[in-house]
PDB file of the backbone (N, CA, C, O) and the ligand in Angstrom, with CONECT records:
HET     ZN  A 101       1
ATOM      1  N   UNK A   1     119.618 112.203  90.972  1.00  0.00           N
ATOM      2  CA  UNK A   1     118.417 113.019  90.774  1.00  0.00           C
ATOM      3  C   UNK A   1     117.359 112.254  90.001  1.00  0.00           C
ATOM      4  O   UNK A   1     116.134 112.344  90.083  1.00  0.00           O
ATOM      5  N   UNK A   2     118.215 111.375  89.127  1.00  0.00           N
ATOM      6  CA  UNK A   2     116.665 110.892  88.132  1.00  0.00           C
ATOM      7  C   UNK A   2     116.270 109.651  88.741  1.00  0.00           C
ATOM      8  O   UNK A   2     115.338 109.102  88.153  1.00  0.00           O
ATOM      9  N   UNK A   3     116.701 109.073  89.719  1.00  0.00           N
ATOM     10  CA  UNK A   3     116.187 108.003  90.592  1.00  0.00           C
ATOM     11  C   UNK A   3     114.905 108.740  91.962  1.00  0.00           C
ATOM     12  O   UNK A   3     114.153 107.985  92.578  1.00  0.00           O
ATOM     13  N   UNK A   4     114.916 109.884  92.131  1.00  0.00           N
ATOM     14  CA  UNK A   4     114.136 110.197  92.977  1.00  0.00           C
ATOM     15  C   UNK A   4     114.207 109.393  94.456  1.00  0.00           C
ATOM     16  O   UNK A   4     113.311 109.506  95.292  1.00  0.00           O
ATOM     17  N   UNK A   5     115.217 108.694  94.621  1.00  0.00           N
ATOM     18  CA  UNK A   5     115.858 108.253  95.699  1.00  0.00           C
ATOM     19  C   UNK A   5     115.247 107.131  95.871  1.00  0.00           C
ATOM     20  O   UNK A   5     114.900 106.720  96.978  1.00  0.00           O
ATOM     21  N   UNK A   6     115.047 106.494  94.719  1.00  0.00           N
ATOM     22  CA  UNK A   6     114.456 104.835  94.768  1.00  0.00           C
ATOM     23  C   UNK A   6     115.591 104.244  93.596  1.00  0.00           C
ATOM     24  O   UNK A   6     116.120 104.602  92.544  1.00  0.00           O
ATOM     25  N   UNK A   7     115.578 103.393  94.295  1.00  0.00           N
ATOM     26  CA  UNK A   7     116.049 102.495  93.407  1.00  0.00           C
ATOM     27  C   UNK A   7     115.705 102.333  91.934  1.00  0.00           C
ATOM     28  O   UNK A   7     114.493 102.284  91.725  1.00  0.00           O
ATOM     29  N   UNK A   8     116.302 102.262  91.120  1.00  0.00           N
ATOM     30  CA  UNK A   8     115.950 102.224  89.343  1.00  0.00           C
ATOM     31  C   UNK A   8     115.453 100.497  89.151  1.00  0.00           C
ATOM     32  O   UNK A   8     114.440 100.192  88.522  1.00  0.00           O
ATOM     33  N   UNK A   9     116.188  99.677  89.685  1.00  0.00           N
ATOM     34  CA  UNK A   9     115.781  98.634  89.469  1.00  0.00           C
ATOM     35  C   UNK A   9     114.134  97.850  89.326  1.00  0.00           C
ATOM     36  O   UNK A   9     113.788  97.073  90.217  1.00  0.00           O
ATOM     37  N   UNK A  10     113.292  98.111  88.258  1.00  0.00           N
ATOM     38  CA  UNK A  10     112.154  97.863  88.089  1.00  0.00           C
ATOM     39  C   UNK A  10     112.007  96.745  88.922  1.00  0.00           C
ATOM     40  O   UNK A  10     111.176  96.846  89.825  1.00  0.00           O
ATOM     41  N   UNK A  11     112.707  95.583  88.799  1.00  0.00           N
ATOM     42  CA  UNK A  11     112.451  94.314  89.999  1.00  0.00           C
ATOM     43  C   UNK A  11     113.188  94.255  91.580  1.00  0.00           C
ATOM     44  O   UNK A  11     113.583  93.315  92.268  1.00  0.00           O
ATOM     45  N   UNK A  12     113.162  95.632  91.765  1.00  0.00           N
ATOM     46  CA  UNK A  12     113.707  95.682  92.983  1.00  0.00           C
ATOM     47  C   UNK A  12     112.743  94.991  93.866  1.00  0.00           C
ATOM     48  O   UNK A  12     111.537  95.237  93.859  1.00  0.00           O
ATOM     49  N   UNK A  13     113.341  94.081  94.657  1.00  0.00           N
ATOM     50  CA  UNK A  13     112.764  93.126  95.788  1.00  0.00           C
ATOM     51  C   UNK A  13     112.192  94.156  97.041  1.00  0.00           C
ATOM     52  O   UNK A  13     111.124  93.905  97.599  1.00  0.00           O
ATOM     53  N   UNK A  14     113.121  95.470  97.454  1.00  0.00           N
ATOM     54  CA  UNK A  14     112.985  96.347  98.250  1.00  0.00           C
ATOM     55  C   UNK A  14     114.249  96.927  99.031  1.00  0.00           C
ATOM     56  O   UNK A  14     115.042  96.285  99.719  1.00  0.00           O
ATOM     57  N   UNK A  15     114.248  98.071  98.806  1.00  0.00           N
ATOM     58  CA  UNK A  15     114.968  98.901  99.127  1.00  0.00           C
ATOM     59  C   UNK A  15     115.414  99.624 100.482  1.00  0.00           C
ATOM     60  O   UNK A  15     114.610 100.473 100.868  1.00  0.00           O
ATOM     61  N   UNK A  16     116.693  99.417 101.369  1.00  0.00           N
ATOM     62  CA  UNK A  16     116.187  99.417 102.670  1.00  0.00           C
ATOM     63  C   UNK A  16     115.900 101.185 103.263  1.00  0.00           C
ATOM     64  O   UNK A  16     116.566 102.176 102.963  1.00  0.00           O
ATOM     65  N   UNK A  17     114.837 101.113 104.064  1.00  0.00           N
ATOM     66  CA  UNK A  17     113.692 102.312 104.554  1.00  0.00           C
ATOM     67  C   UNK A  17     114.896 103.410 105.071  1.00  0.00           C
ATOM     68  O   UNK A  17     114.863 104.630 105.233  1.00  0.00           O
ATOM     69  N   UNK A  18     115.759 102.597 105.217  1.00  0.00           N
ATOM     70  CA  UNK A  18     116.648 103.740 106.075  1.00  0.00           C
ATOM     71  C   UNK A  18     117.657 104.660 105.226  1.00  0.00           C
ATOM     72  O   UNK A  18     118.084 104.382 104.106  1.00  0.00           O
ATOM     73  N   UNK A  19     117.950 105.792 105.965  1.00  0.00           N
ATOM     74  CA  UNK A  19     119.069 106.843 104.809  1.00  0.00           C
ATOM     75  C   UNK A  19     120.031 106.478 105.386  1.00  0.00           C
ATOM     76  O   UNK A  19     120.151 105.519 106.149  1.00  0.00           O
ATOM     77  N   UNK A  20     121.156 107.607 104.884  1.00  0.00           N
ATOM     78  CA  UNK A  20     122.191 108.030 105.038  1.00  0.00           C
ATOM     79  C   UNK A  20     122.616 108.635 105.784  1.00  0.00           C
ATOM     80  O   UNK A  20     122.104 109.701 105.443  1.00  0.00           O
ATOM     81  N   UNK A  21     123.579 109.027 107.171  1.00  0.00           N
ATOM     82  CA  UNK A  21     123.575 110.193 107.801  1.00  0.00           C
ATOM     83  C   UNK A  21     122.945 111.297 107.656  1.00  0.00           C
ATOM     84  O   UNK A  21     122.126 111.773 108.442  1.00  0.00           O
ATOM     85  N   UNK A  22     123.460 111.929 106.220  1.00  0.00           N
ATOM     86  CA  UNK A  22     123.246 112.704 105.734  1.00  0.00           C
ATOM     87  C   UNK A  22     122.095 113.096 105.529  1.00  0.00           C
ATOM     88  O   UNK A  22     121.784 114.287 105.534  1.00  0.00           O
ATOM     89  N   UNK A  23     120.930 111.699 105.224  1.00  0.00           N
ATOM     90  CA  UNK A  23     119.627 111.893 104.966  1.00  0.00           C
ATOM     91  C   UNK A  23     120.039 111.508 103.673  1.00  0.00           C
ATOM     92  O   UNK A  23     119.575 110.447 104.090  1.00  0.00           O
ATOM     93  N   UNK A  24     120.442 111.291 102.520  1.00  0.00           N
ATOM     94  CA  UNK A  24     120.352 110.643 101.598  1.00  0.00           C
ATOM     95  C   UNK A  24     119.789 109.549 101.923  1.00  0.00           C
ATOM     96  O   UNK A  24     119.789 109.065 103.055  1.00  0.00           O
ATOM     97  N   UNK A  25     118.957 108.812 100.344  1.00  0.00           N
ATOM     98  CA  UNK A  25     119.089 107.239 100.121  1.00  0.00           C
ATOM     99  C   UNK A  25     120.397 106.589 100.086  1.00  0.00           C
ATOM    100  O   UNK A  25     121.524 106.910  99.708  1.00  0.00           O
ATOM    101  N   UNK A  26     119.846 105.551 100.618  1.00  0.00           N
ATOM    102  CA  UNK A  26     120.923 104.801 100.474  1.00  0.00           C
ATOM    103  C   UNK A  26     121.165 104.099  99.376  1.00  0.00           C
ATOM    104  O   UNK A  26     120.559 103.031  99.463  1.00  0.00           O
ATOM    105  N   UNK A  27     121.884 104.203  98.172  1.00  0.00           N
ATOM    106  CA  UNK A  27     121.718 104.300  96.866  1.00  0.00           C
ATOM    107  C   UNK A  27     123.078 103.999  96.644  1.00  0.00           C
ATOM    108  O   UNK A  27     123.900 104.277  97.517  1.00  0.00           O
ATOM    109  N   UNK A  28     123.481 103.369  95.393  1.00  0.00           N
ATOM    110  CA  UNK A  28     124.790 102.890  94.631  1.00  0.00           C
ATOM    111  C   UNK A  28     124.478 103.089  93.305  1.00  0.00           C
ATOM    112  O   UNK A  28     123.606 102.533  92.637  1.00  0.00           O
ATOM    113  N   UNK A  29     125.567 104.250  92.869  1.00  0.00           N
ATOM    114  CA  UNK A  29     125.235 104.563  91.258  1.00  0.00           C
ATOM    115  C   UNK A  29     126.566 103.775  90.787  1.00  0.00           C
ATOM    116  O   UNK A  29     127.725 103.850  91.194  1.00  0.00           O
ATOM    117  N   UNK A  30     125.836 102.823  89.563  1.00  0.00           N
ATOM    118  CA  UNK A  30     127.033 101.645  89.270  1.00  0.00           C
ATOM    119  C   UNK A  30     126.953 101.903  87.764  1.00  0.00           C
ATOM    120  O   UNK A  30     126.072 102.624  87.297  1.00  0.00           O
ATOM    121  N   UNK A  31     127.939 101.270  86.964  1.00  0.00           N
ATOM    122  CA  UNK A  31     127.558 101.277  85.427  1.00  0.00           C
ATOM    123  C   UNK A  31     126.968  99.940  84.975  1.00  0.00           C
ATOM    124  O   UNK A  31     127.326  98.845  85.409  1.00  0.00           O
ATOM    125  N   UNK A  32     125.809 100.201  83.846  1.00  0.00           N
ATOM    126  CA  UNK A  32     124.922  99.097  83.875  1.00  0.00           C
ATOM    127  C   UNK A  32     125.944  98.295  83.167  1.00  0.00           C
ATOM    128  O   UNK A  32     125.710  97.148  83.547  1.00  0.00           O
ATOM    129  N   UNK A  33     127.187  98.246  82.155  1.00  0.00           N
ATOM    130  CA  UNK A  33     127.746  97.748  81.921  1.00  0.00           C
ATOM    131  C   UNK A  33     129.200  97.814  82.517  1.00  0.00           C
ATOM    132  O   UNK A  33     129.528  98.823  83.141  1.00  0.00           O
ATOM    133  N   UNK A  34     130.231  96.599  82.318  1.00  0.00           N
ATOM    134  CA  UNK A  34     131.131  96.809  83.255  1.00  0.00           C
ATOM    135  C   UNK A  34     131.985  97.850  82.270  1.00  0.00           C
ATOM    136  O   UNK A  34     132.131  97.844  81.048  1.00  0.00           O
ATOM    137  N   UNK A  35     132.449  98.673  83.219  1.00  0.00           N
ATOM    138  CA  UNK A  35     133.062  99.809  82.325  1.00  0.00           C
ATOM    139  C   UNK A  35     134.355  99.631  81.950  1.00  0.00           C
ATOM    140  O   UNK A  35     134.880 100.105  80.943  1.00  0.00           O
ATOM    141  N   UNK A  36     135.007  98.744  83.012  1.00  0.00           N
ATOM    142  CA  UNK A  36     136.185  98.227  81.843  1.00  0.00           C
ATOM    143  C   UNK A  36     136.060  97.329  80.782  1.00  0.00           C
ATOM    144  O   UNK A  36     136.921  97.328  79.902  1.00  0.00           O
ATOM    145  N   UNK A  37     135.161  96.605  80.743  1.00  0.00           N
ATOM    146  CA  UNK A  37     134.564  96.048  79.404  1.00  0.00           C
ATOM    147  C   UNK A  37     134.053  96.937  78.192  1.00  0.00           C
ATOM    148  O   UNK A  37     134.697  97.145  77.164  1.00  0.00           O
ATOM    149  N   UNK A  38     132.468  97.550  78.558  1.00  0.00           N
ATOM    150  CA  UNK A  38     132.390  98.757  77.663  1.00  0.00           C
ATOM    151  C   UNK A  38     131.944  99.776  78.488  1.00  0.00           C
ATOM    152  O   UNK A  38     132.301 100.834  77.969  1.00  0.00           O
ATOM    153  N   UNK A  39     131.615  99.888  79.049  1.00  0.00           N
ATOM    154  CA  UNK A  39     130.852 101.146  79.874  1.00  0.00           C
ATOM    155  C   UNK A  39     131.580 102.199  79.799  1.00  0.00           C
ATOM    156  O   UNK A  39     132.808 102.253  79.749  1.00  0.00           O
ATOM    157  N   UNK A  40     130.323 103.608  79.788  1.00  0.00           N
ATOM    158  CA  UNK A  40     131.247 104.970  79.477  1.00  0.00           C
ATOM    159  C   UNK A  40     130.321 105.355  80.627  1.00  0.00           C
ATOM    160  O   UNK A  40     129.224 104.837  80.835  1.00  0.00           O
ATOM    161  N   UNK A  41     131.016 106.548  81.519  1.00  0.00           N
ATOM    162  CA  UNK A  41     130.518 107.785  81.873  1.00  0.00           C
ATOM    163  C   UNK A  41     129.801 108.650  81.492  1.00  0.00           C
ATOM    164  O   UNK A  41     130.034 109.850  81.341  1.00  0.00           O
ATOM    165  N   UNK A  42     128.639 107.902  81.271  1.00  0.00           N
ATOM    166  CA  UNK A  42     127.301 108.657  81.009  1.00  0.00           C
ATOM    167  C   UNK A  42     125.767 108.319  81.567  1.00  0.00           C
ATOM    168  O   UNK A  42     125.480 107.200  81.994  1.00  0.00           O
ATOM    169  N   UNK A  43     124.978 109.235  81.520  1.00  0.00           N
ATOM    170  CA  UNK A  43     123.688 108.977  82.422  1.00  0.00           C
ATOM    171  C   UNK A  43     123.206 107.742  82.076  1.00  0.00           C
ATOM    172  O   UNK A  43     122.894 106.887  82.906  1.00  0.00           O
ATOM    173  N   UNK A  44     123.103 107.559  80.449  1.00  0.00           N
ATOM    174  CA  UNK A  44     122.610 106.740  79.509  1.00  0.00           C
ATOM    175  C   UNK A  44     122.995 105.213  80.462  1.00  0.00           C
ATOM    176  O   UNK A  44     122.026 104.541  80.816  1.00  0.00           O
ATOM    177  N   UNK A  45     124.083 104.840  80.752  1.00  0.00           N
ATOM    178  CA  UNK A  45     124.683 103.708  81.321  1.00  0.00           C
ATOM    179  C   UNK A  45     125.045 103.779  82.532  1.00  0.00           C
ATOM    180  O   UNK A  45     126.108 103.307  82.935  1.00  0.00           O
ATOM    181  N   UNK A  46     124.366 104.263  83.116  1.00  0.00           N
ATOM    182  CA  UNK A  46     124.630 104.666  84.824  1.00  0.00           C
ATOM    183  C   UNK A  46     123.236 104.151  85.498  1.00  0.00           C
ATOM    184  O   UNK A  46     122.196 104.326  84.864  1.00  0.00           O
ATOM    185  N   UNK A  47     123.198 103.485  86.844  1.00  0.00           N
ATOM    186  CA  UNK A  47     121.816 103.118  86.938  1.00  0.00           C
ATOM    187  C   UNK A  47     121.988 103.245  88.910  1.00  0.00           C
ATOM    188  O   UNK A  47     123.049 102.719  89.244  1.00  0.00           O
ATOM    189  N   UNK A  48     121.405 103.652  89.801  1.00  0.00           N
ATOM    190  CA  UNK A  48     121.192 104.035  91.089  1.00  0.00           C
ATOM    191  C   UNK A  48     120.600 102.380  91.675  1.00  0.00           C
ATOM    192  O   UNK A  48     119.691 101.816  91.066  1.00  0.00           O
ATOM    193  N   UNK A  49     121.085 101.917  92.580  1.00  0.00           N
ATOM    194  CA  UNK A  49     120.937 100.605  93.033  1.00  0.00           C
ATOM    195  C   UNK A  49     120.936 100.729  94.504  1.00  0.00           C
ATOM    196  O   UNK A  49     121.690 101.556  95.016  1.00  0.00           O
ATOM    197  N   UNK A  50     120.369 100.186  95.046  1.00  0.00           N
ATOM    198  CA  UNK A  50     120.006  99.868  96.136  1.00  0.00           C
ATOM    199  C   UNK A  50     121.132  98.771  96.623  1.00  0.00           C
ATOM    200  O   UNK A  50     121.836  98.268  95.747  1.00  0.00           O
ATOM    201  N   UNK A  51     121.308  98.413  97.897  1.00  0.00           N
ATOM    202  CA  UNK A  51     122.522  97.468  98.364  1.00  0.00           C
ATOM    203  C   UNK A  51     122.319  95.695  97.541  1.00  0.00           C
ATOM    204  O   UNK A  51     122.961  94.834  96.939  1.00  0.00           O
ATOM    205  N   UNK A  52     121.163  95.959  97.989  1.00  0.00           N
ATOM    206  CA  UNK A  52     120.442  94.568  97.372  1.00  0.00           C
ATOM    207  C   UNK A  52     120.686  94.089  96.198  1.00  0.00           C
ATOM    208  O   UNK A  52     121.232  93.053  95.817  1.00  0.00           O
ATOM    209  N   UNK A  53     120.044  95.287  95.481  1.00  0.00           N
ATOM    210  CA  UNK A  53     120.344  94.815  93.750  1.00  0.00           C
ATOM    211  C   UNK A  53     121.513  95.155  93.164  1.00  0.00           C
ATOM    212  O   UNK A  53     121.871  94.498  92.186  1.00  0.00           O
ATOM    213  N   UNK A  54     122.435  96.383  93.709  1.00  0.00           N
ATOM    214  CA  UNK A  54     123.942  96.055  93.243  1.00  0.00           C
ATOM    215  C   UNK A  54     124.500  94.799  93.842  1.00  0.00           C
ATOM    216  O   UNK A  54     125.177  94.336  92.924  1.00  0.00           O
ATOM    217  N   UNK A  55     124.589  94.054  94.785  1.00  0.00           N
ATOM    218  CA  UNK A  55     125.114  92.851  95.254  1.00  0.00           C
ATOM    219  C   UNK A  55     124.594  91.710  93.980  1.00  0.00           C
ATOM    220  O   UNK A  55     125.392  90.856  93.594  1.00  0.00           O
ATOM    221  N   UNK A  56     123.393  91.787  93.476  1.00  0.00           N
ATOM    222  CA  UNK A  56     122.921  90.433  92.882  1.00  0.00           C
ATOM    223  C   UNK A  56     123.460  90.780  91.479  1.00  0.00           C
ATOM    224  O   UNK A  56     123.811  89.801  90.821  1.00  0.00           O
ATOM    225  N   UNK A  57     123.616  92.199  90.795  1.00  0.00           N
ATOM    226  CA  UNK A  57     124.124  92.545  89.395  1.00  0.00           C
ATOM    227  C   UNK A  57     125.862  92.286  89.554  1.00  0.00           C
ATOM    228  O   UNK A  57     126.524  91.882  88.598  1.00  0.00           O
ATOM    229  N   UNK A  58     126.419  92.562  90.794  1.00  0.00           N
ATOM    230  CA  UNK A  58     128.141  91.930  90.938  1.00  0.00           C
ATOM    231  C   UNK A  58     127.572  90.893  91.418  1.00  0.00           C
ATOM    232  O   UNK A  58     128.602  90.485  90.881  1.00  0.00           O
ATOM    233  N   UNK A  59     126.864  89.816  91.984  1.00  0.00           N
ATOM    234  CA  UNK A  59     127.185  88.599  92.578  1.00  0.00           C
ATOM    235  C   UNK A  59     126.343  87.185  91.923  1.00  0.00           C
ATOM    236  O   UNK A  59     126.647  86.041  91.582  1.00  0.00           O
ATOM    237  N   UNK A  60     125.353  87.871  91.973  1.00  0.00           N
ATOM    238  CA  UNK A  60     123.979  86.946  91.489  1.00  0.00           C
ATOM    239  C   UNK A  60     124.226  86.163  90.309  1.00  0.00           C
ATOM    240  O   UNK A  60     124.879  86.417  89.297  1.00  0.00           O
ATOM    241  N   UNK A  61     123.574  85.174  90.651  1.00  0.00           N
ATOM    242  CA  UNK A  61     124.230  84.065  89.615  1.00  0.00           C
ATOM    243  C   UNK A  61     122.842  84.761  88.270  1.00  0.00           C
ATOM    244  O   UNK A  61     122.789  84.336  87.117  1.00  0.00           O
ATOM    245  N   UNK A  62     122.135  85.571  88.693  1.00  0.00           N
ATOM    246  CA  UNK A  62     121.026  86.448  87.434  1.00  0.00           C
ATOM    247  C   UNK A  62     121.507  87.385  87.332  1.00  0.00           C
ATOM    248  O   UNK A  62     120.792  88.279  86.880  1.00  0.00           O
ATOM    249  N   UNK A  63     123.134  87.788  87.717  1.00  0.00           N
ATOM    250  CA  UNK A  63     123.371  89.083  87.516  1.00  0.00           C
ATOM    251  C   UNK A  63     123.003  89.546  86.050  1.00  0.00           C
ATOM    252  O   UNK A  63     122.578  90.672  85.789  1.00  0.00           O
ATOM    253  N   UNK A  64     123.264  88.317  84.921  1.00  0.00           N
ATOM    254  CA  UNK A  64     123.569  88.958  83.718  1.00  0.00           C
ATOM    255  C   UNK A  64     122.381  89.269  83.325  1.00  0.00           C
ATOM    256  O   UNK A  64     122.308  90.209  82.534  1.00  0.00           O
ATOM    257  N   UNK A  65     121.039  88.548  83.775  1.00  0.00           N
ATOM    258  CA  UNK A  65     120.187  89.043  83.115  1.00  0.00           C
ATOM    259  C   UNK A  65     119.699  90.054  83.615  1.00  0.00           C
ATOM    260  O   UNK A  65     119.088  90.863  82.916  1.00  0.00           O
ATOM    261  N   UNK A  66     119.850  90.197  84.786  1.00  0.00           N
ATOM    262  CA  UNK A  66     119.393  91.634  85.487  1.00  0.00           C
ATOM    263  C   UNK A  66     120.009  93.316  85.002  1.00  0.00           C
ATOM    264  O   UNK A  66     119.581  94.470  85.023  1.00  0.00           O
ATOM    265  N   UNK A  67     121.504  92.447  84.498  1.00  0.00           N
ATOM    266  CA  UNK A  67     122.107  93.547  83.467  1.00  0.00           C
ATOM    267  C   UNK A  67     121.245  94.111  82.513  1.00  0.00           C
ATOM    268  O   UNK A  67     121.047  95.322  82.417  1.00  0.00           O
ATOM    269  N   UNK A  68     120.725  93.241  81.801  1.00  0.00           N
ATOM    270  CA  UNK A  68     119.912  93.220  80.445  1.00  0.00           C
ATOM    271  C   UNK A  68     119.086  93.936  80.848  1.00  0.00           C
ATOM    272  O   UNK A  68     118.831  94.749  79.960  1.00  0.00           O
ATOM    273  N   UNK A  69     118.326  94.154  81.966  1.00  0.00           N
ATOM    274  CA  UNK A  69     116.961  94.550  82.281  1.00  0.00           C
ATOM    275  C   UNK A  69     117.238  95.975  82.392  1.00  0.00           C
ATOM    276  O   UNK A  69     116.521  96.833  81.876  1.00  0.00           O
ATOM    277  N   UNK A  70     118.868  96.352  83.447  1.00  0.00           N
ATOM    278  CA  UNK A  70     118.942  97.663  83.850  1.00  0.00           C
ATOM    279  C   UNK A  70     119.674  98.278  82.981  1.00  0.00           C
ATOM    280  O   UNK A  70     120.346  99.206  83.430  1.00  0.00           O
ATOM    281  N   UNK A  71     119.784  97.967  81.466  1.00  0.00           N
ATOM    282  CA  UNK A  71     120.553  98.107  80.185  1.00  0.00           C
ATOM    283  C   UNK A  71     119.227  99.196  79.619  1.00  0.00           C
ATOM    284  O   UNK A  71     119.329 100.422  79.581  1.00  0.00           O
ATOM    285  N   UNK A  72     118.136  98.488  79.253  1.00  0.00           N
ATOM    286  CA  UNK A  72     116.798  99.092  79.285  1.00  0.00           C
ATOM    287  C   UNK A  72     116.307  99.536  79.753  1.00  0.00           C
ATOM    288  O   UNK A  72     115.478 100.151  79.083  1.00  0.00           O
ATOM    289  N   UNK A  73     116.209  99.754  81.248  1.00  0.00           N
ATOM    290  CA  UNK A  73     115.356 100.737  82.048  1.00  0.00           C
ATOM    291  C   UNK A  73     116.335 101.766  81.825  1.00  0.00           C
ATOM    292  O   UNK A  73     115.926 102.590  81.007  1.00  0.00           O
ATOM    293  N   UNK A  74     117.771 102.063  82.380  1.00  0.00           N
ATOM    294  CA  UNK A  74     118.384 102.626  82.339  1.00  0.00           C
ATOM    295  C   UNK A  74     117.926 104.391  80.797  1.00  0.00           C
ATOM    296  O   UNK A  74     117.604 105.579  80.753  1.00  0.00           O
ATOM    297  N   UNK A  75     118.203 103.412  80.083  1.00  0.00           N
ATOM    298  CA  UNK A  75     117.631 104.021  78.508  1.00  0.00           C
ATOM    299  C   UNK A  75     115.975 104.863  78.755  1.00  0.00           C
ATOM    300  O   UNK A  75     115.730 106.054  78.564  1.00  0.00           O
ATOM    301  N   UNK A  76     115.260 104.042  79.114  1.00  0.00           N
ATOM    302  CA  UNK A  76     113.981 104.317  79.499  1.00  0.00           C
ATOM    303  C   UNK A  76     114.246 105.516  80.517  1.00  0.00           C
ATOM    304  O   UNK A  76     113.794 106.548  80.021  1.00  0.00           O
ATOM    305  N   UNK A  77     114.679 105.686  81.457  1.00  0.00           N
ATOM    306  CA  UNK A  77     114.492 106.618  82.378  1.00  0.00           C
ATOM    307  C   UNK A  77     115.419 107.643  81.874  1.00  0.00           C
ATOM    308  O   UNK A  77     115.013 108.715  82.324  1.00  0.00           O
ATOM    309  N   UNK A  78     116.266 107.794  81.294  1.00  0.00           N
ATOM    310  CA  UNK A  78     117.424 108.802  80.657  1.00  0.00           C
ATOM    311  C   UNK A  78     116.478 109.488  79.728  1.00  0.00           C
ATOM    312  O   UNK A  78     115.946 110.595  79.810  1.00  0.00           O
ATOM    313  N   UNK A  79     116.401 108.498  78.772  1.00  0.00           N
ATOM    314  CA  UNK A  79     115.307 109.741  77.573  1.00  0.00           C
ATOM    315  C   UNK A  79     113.768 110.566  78.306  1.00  0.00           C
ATOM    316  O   UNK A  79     113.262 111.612  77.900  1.00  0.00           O
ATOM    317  N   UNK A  80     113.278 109.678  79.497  1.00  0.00           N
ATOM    318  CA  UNK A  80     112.135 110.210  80.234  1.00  0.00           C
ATOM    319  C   UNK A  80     112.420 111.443  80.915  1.00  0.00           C
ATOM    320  O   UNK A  80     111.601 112.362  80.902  1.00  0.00           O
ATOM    321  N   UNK A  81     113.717 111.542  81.613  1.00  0.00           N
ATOM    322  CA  UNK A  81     114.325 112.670  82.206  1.00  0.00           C
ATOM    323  C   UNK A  81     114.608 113.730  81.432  1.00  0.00           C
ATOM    324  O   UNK A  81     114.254 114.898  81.592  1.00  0.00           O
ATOM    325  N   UNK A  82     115.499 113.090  80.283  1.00  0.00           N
ATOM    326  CA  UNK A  82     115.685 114.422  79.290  1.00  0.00           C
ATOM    327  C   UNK A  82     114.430 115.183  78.785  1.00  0.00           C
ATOM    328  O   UNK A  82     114.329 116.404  78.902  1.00  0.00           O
ATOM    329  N   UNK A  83     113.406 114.341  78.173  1.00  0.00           N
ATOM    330  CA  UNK A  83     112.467 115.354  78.080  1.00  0.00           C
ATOM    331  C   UNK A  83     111.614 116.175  78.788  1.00  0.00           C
ATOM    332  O   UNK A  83     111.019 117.113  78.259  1.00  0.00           O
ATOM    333  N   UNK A  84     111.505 115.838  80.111  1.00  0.00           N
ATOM    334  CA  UNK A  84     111.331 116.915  81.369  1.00  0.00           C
ATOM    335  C   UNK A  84     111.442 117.773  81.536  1.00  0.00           C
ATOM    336  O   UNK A  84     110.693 118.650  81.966  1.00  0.00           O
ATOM    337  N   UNK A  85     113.250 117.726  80.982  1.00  0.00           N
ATOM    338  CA  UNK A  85     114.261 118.980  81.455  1.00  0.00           C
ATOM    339  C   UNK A  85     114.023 120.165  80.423  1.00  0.00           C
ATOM    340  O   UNK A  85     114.646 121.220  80.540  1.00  0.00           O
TER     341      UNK A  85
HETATM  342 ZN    ZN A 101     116.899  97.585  94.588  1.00  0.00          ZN2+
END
């Protein structure tokens, strides 16, 4: 819901046009940190990714800094949502 069916990734390259059967985005909610490392089950550390940019945060040799980035937006869009609500 708090992705509005875009991708969270502020440097998203682009997100592909097409849905889901269903009509969903096509979207991957991942934890911005690895959760067997620290990551908890919460909005706060949860971030909606596109195929693209979850592949480069597991693969990308910038995964880590791209971590860093969706560590902060993540935060940014959680407290923006909460006060909405
Ligand atoms: Zn993306």
């Amino acid at each position: 819901m708090r992705s509005g069916g875009r991708c969270e990734n502020p440097l998203c390259a682009g997100q592909p046009e097409d849905v889901k059967e269903n009509g969903d985005p096509i979207l991957e909610v991942d934890h911005v940190l690895d959760r067997a490392r620290w990551g908890r089950d919460h909005p706060i550390q949860m971030i909606a990714l596109c195929p693209n940019c979850h592949a480069i945060k597991t693969w990308g040799r910038t995964g880590e800094r791209l971590r860093e980035v969706l560590f902060f937006e993540a935060r940014v869009r959680h407290s923006a949502w909460c006060s909405e609500a």
